[in-house]
N, C-alpha and C positions, 0 to 999 in steps of 0.2 A: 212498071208497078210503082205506085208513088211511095209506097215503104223504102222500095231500094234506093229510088231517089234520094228523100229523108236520111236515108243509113251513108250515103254517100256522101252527101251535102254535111250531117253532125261530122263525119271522119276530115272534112277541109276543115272543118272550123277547129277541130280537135289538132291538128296538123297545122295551122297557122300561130292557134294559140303554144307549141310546143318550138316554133321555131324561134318567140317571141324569149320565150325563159332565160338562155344563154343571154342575153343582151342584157335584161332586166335586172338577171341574179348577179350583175356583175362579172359573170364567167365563172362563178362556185355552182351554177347549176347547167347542165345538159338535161333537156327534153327529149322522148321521142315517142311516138305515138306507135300501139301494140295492138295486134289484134285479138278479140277475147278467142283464150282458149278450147274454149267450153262454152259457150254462149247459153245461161242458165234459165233463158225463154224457151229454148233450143224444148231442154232436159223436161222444164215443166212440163209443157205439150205434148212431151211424147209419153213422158209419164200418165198422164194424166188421160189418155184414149187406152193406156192398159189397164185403167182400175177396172178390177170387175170382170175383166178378162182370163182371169190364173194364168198370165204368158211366164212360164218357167224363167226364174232369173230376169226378171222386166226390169229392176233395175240397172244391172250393170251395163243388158242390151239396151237402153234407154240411152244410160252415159255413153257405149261405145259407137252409138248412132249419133249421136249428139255433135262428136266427135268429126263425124263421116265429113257433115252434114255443114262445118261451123264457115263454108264460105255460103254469101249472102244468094250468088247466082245455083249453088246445090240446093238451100234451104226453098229458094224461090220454085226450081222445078218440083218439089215434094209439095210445096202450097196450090201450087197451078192443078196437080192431081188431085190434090184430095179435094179441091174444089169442084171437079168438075164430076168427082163420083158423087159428092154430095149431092151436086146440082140431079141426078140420074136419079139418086135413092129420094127425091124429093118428088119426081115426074111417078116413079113406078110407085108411092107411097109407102106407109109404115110398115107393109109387110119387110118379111127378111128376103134378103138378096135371095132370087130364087133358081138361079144356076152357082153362082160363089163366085162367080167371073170373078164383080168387082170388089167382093172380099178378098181376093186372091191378089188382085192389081191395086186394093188398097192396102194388105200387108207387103208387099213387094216396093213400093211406095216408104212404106213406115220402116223395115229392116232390112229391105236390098231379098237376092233372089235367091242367097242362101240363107235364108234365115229359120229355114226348118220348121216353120211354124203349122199346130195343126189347124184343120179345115175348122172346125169347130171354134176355136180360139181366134180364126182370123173371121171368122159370123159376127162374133161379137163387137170384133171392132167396129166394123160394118154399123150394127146396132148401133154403136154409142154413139155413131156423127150425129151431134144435133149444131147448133147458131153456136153453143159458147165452145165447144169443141172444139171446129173450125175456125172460130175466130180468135182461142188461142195459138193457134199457129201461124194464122195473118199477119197476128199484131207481133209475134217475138222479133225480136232483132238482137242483135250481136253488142255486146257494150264494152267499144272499144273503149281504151280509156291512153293515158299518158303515163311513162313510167321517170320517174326523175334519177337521173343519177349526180353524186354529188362528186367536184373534186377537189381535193384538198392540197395546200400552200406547195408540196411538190411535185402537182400534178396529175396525180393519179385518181384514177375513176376509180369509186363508190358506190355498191349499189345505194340508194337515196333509206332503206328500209336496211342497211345496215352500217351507216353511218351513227356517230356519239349525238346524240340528245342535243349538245350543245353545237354540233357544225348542223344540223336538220334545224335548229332555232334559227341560228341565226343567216343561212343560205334563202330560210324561209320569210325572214325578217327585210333582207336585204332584196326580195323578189318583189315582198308587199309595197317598200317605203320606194320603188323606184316606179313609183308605177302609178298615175295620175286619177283615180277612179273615187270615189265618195269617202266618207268618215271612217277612219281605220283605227278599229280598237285593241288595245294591246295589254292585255294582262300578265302583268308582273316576267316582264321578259327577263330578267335579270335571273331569275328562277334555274335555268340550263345554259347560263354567257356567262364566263369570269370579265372581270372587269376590261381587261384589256379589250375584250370581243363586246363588250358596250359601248367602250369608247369608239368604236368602229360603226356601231349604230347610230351613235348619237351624233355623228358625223351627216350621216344618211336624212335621221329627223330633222338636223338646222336646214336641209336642201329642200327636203321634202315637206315641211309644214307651210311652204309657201304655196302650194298648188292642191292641199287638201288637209282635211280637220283631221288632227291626230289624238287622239286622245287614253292619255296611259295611267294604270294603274302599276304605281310601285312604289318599291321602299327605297330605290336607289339613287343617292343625289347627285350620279352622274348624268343620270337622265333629263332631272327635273332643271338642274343648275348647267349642266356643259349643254343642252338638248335647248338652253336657251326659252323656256316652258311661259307661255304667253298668259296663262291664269292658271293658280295653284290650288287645288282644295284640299283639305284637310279632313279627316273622316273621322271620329271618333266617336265610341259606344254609346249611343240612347238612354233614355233614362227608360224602367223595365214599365211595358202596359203590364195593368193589371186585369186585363178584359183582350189577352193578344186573339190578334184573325189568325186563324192558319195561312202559315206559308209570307209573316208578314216580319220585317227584320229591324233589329234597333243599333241602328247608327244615325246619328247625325254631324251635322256640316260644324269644325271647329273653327278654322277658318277659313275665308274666300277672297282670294284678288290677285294682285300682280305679285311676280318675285322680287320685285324690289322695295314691297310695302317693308316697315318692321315687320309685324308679325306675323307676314311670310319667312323670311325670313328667320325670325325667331322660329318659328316651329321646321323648318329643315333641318338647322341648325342641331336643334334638338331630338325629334324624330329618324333623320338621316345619317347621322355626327355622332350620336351618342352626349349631344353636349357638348357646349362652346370648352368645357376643359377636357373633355375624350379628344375633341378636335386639336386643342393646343398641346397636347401629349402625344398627340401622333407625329403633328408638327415636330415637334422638338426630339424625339425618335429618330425621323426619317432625315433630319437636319433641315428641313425647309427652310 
């Protein structure tokens, strides 16, 4: 069946890309590929040949078939059936199944052989096969996916979904920037990294801006000045239309060019710094 194939063939790829992780993430990230639970194509389909049916409790029987049902070769044998009763109720025409045989072997098919269901109830199902009926159960597949786990400076695994904001940033950050593929945009990462866990990034950026466009939006000038930042722009508020388009925003370009212009400079200084004398008072604070 070229579905299973297809479901086979996504699970290498899913399964190569998670062996990939470890390497990239620097060893803060472990991969590994999961099989869906409950496969929700599963659920839809089976829901959806009980509408109209009244099958007593059709939902929970729907999830706990779902269930039954969620390896690819189970799913596959209940498709191969109800295809081939379709094929039958398509030969003998629209009348209703006129023994119940294959209503009988198509709920048998749908909830297993104890499923108690009555004669009447399983007529209907009968009825409803039509093209998009069967062809939601052709088409459902299983959506396995990848689970990350994250581990932190002593070691220890993390589920990745209960990990601090700040190690999911930056495990995240350190997955993207090692990793050679097209223009990588990065919105104000400094947002969930104390300084120290940018300076770790900004490590990452000087390696990584050579084999691909980076391009970041932030306020932090460890980025812009240690991240070594190859053209600086500056953004600052519009002047207001008086006629605005919807959905249309007012900023404009304050300055544009290298970090070593002045008035790149100048405006770090001043935007990043707080001011060449915020700057010389921190200086003289921390004893530089």
């Amino acid at each position: 069946m070229a579905l299973r194939h297809n479901i086979g063939r996504r699970r290498e790829i899913l399964q190569d890309a998670a062996e990939k992780v470890a390497g990239h993430s620097g060893g803060t990230l472990k991969a590994k590929v999961k099989t869906d639970p409950q496969p929700d194509d599963y659920l839809k389909a089976l829901e959806i040949i009980c509408n109209g049916s009244y099958l007593q409790d059709a939902r929970d029987r729907c999830r706990q078939r779902a269930q039954q049902l969620k390896l690819v070769a189970d799913w596959e044998e209940l498709c191969n059936t109800i295809e081939e009763i379709y094929r039958e109720k398509i030969i003998i025409g629209t009348a209703p199944d006129p023994s119940g045989a294959q209503a009988a072997r198509l709920g048998e098919a749908l909830f297993g052989n104890e499923s108690n269901i009555a004669p009447r109830t399983l007529g209907r199902f009968f009825d409803s096969l039509n093209d998009q009926v069967v062809g939601n159960f052709l088409a459902a597949a299983p959506r396995d996916y990848i689970a990350l786990t994250y581990v932190d400076e002593l070691g220890r695994n993390i589920g990745f979904e209960r990990a601090s904001p700040g190690q999911q940033a930056s495990a995240l950050l350190e997955l993207l920037l090692r990793q050679s593929a097209g223009t990588l945009i990065i919105d104000q990462p400094e947002d969930d990294l104390d300084n120290k866990v940018v300076m770790k990034v900004v490590d990452l950026v000087r390696n990584s801006k050579s084999r691909r466009q980076l391009i970041f939006a932030t306020h932090n000038p460890n980025v812009v000045v240690n991240g070594d930042a190859d053209k600086v722009i500056t953004l600052t508020t519009g002047e207001p239309n008086p006629n605005p388009v919807t959905g249309s925003v007012r900023i404009a370009i304050e300055v544009d060019g290298a970090i070593e212009t002045p008035a790149i400079k100048n405006a770090i200084t001043h935007i990043m710094e707080g001011g060449e004398p915020a700057f010389e008072l921190r200086r003289r604070k921390y004893r530089f």
